[in-house]
VMD Tcl script that builds the backbone (N, CA, C; Angstrom):
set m [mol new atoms 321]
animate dup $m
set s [atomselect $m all]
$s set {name element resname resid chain x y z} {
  {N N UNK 1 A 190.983 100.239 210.028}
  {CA C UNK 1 A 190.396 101.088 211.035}
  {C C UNK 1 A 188.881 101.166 210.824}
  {N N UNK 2 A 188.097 100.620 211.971}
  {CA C UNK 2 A 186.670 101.285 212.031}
  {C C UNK 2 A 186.018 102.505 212.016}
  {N N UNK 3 A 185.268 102.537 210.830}
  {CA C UNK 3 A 184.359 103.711 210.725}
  {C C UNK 3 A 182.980 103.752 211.500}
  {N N UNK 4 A 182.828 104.464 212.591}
  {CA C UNK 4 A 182.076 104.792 213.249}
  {C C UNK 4 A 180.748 105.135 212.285}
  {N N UNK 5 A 180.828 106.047 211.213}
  {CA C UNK 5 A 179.851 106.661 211.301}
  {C C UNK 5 A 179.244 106.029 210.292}
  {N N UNK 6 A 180.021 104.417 209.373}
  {CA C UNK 6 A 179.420 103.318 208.479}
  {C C UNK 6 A 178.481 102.126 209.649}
  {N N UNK 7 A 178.894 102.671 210.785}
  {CA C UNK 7 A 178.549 101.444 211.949}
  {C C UNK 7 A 179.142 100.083 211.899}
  {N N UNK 8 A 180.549 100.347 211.635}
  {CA C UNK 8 A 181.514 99.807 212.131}
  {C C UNK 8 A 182.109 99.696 213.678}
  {N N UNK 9 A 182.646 98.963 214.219}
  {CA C UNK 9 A 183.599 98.128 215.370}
  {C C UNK 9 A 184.400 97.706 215.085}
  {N N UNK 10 A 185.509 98.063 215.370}
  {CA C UNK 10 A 187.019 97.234 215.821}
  {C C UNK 10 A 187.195 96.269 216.588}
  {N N UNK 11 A 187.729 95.169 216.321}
  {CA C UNK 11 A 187.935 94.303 217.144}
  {C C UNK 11 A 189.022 93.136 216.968}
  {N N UNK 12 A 189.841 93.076 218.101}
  {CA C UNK 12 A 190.736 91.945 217.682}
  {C C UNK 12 A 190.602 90.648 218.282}
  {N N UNK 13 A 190.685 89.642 216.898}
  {CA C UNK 13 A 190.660 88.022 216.984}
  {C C UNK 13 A 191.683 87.496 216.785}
  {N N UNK 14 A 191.900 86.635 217.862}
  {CA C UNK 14 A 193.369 85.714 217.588}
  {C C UNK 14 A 194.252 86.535 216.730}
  {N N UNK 15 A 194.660 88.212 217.423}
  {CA C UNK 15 A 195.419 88.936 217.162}
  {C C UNK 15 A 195.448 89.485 215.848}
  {N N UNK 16 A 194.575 89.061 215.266}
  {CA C UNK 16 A 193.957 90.121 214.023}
  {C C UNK 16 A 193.384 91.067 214.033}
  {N N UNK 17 A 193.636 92.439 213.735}
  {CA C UNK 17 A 192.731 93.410 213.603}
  {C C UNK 17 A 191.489 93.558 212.854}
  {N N UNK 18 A 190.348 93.235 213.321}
  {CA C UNK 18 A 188.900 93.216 212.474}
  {C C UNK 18 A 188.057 94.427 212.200}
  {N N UNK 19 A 187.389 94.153 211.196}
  {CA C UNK 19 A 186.042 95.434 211.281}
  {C C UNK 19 A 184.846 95.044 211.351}
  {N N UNK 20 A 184.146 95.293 212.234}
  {CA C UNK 20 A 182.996 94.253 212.108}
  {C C UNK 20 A 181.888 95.591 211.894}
  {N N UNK 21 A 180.760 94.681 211.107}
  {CA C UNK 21 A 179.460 95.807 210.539}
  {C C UNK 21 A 177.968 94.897 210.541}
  {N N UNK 22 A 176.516 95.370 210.867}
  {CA C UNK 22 A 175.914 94.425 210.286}
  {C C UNK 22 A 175.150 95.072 209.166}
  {N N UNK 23 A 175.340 93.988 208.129}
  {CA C UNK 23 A 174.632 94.035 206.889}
  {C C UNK 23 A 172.659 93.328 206.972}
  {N N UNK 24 A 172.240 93.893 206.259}
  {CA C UNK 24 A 171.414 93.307 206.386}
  {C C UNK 24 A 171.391 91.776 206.572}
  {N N UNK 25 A 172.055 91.434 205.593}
  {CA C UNK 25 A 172.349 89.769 205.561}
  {C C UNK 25 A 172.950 89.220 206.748}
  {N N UNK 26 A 173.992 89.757 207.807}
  {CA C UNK 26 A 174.454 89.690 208.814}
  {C C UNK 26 A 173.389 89.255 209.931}
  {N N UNK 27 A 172.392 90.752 209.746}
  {CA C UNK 27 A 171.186 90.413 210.679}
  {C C UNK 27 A 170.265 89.799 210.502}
  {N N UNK 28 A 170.153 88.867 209.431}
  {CA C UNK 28 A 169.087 87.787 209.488}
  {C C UNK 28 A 169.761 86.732 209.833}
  {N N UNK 29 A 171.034 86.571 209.426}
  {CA C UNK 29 A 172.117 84.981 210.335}
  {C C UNK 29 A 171.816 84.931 211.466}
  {N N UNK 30 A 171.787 86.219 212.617}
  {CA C UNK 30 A 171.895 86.833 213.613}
  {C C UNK 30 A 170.810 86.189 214.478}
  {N N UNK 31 A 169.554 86.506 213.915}
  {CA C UNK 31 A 168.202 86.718 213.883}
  {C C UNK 31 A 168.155 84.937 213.879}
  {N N UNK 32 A 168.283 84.767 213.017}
  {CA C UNK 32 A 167.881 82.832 212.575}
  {C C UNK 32 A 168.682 81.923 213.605}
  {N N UNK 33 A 170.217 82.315 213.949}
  {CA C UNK 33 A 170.722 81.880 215.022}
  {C C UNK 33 A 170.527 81.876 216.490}
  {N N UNK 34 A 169.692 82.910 216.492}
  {CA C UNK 34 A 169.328 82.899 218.220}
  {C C UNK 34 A 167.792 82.687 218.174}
  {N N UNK 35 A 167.341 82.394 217.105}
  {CA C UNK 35 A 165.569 82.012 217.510}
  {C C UNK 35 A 164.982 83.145 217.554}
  {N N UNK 36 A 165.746 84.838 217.476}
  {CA C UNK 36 A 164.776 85.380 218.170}
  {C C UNK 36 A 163.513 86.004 217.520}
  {N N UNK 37 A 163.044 86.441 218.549}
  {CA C UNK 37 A 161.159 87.045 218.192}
  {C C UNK 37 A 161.459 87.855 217.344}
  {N N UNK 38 A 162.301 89.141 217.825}
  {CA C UNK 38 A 162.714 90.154 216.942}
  {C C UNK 38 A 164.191 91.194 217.416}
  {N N UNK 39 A 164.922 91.302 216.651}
  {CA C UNK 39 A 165.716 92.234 216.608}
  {C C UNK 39 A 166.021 93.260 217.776}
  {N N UNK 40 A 164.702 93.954 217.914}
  {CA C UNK 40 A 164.670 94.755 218.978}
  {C C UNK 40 A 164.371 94.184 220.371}
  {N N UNK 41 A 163.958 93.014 220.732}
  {CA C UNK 41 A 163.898 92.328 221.875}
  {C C UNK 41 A 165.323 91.997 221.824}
  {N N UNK 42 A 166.712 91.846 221.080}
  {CA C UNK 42 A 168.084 91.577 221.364}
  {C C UNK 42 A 168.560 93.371 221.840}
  {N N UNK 43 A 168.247 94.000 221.008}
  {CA C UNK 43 A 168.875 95.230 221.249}
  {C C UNK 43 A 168.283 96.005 222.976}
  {N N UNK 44 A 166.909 95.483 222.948}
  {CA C UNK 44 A 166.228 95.867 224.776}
  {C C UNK 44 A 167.374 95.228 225.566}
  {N N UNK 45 A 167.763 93.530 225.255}
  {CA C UNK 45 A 168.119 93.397 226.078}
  {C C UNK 45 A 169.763 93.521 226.788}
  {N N UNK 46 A 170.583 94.161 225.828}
  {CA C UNK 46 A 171.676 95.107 225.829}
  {C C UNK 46 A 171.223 95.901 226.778}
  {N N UNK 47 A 170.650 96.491 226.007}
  {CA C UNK 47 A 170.161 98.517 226.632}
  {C C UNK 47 A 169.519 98.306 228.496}
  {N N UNK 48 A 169.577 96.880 228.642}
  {CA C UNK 48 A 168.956 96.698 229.834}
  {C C UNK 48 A 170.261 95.858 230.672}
  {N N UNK 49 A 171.294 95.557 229.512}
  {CA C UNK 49 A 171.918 94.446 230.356}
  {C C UNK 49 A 171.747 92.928 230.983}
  {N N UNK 50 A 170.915 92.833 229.624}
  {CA C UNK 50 A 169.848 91.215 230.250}
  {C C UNK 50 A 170.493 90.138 229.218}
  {N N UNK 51 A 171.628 90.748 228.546}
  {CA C UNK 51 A 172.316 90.140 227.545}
  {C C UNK 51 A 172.454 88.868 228.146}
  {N N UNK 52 A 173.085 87.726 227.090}
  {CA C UNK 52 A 173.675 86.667 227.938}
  {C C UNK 52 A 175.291 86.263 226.896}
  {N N UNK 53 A 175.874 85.380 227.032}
  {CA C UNK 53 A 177.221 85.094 226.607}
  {C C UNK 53 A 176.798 84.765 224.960}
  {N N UNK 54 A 175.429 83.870 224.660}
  {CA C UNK 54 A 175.115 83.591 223.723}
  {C C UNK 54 A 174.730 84.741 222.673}
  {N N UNK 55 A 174.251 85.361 223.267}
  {CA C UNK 55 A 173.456 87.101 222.482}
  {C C UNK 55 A 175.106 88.187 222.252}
  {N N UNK 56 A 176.027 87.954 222.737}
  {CA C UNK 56 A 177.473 88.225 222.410}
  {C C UNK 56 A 177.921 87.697 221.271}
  {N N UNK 57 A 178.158 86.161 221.803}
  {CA C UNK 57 A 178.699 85.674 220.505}
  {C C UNK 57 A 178.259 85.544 218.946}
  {N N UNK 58 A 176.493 85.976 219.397}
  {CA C UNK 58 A 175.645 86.321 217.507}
  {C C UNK 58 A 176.596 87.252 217.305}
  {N N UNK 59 A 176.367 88.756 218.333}
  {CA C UNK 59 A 176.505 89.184 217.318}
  {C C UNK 59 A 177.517 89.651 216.951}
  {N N UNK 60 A 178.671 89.319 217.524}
  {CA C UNK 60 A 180.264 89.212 217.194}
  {C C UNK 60 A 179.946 88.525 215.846}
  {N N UNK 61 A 179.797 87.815 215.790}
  {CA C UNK 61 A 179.745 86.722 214.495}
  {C C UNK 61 A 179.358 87.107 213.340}
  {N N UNK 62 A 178.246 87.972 213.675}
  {CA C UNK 62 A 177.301 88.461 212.730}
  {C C UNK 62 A 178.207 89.863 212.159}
  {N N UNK 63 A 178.612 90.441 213.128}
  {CA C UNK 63 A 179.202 91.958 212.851}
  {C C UNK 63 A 180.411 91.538 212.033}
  {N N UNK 64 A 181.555 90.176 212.435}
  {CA C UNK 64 A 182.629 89.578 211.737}
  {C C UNK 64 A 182.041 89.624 209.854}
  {N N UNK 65 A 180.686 88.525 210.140}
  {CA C UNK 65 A 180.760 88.382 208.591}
  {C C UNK 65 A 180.338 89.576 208.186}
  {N N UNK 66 A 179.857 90.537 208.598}
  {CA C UNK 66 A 179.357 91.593 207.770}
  {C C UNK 66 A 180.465 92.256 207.156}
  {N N UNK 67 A 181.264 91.981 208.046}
  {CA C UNK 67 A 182.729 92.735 207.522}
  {C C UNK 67 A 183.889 92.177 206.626}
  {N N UNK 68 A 182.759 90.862 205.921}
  {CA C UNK 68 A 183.681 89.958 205.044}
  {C C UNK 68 A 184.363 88.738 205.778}
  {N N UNK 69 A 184.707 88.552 207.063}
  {CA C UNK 69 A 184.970 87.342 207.872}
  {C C UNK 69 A 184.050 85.946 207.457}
  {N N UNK 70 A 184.603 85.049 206.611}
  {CA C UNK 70 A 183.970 83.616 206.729}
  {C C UNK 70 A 183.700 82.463 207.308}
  {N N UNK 71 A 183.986 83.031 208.662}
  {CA C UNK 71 A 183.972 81.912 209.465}
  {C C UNK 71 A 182.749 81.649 210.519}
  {N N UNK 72 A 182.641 81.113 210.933}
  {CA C UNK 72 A 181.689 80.365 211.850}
  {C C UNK 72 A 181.461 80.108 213.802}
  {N N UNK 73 A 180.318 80.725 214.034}
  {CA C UNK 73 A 180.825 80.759 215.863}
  {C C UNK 73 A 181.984 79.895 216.086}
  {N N UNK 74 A 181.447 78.516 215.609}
  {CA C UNK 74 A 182.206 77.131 216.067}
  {C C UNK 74 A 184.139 77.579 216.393}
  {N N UNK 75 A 184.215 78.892 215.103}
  {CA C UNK 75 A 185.979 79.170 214.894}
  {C C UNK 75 A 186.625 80.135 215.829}
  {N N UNK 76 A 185.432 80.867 216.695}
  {CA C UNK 76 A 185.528 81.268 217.705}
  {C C UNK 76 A 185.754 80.912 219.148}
  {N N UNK 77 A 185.223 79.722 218.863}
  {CA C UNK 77 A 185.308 79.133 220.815}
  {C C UNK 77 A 186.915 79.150 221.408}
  {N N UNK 78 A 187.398 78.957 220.374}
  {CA C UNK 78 A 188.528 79.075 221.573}
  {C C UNK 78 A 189.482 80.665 220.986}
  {N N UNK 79 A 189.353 81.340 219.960}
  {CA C UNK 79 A 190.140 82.172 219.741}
  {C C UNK 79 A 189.788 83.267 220.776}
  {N N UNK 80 A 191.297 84.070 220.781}
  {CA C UNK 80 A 191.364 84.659 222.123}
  {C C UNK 80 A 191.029 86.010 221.662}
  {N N UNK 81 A 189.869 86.681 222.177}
  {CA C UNK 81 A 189.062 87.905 221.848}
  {C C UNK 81 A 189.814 89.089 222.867}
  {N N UNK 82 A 190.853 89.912 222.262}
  {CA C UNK 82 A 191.420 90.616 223.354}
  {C C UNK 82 A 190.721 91.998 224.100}
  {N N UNK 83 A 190.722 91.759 225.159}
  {CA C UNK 83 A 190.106 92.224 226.281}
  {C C UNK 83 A 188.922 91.432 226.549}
  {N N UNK 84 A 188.715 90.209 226.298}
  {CA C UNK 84 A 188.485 89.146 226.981}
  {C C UNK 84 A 186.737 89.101 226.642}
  {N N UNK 85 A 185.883 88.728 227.723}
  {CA C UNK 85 A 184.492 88.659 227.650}
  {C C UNK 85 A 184.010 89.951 227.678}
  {N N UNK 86 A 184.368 91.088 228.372}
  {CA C UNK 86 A 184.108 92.534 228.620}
  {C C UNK 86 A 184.213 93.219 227.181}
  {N N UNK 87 A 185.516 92.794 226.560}
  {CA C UNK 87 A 185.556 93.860 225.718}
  {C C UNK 87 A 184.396 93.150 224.646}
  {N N UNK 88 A 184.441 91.849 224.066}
  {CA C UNK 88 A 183.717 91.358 223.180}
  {C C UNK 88 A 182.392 92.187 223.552}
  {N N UNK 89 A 181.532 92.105 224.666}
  {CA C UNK 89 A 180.524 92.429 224.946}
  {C C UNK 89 A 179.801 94.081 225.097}
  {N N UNK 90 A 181.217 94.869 225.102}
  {CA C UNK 90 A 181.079 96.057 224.739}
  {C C UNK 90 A 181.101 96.385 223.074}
  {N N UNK 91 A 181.959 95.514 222.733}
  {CA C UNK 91 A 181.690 95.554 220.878}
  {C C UNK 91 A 180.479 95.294 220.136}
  {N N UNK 92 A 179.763 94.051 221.045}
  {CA C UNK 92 A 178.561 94.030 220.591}
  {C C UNK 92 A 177.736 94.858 220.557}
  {N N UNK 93 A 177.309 95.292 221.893}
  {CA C UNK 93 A 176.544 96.381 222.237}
  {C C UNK 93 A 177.208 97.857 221.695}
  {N N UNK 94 A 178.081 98.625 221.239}
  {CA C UNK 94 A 178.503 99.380 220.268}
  {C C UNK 94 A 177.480 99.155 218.505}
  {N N UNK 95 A 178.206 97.427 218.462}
  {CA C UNK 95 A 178.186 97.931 217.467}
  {C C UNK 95 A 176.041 97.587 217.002}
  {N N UNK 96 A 175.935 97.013 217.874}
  {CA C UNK 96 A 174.337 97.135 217.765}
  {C C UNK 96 A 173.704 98.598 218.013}
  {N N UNK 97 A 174.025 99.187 218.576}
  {CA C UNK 97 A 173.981 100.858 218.404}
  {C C UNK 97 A 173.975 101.787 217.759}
  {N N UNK 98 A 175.498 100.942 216.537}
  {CA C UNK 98 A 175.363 101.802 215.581}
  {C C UNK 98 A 175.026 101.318 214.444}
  {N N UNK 99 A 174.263 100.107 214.263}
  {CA C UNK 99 A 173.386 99.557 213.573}
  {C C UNK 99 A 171.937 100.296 213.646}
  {N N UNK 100 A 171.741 100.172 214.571}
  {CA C UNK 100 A 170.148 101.114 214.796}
  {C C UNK 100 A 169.959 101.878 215.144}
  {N N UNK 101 A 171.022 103.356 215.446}
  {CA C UNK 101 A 171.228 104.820 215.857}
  {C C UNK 101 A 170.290 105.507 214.841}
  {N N UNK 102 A 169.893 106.102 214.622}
  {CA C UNK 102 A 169.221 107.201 213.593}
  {C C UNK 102 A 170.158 108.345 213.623}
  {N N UNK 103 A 169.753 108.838 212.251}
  {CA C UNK 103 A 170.921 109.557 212.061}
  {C C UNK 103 A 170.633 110.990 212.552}
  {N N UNK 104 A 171.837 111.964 212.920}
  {CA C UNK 104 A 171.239 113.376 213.153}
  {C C UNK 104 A 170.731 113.730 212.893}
  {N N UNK 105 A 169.645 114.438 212.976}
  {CA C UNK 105 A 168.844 115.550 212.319}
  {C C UNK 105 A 169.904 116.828 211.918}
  {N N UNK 106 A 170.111 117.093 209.849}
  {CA C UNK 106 A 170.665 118.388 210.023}
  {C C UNK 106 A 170.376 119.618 210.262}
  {N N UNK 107 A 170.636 120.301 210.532}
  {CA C UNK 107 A 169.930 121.726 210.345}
  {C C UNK 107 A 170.625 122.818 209.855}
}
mol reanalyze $m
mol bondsrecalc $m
mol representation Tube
mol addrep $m
C-alpha cells in the first residue's frame, strides 16, 4: 500500500501491485532521459496539461525504480497499465506532486 505522505503512488503493472516514489536518484534518470532543461519545466507542464505520452512514461519509470522496480521503459511498452493511459497519467502527475508538495506549516 502507498504512503501518501512518503510521496508514494500506487499503481498496477501487468497486474502487479506497485509503489512508486521519486528518489533523488529516480529524478536524475528522469531528468537525463527526457533531455530536460529542468525539473520544474516537467512539473509546469503537468500543472498546465502540456504533458505528452513521453513525459508519462519518465516518470512512471522513474517513480517504478524509486520504489525498487529494475526494469526499463523498453519493459513497459507493452505491459498493460490498468486504467489504461488516463490512469498512468494521473499517477504521474500525483505522484510528481507529491514529490514537490511542501510540507504543512505546523502550528
Amino acid at each position: 500500500m502507498a504512503n501518501p505522505w512518503a510521496g508514494e503512488v500506487a499503481l498496477v503493472v501487468a497486474g502487479e501491485g506497485r509503489v512508486m516514489r521519486l528518489t533523488l536518484g529516480a529524478l536524475a534518470e528522469m531528468e537525463a532521459a527526457l533531455g530536460a532543461d529542468s525539473l520544474v519545466d516537467l512539473v509546469a507542464r503537468f500543472e498546465e496539461g502540456r504533458f505528452s505520452s513521453r513525459d508519462v512514461l519518465a516518470v512512471i519509470v522513474a517513480g517504478l525504480r524509486g520504489g525498487g522496480w529494475r526494469g526499463t521503459a523498453a519493459d513497459l511498452l507493452c505491459a498493460e497499465i490498468e486504467g489504461g493511459p488516463l490512469a498512468a497519467a494521473r499517477a504521474a502527475a500525483q505522484l510528481l506532486a507529491r514529490a514537490f508538495a511542501l510540507p504543512e506549516a505546523e502550528g
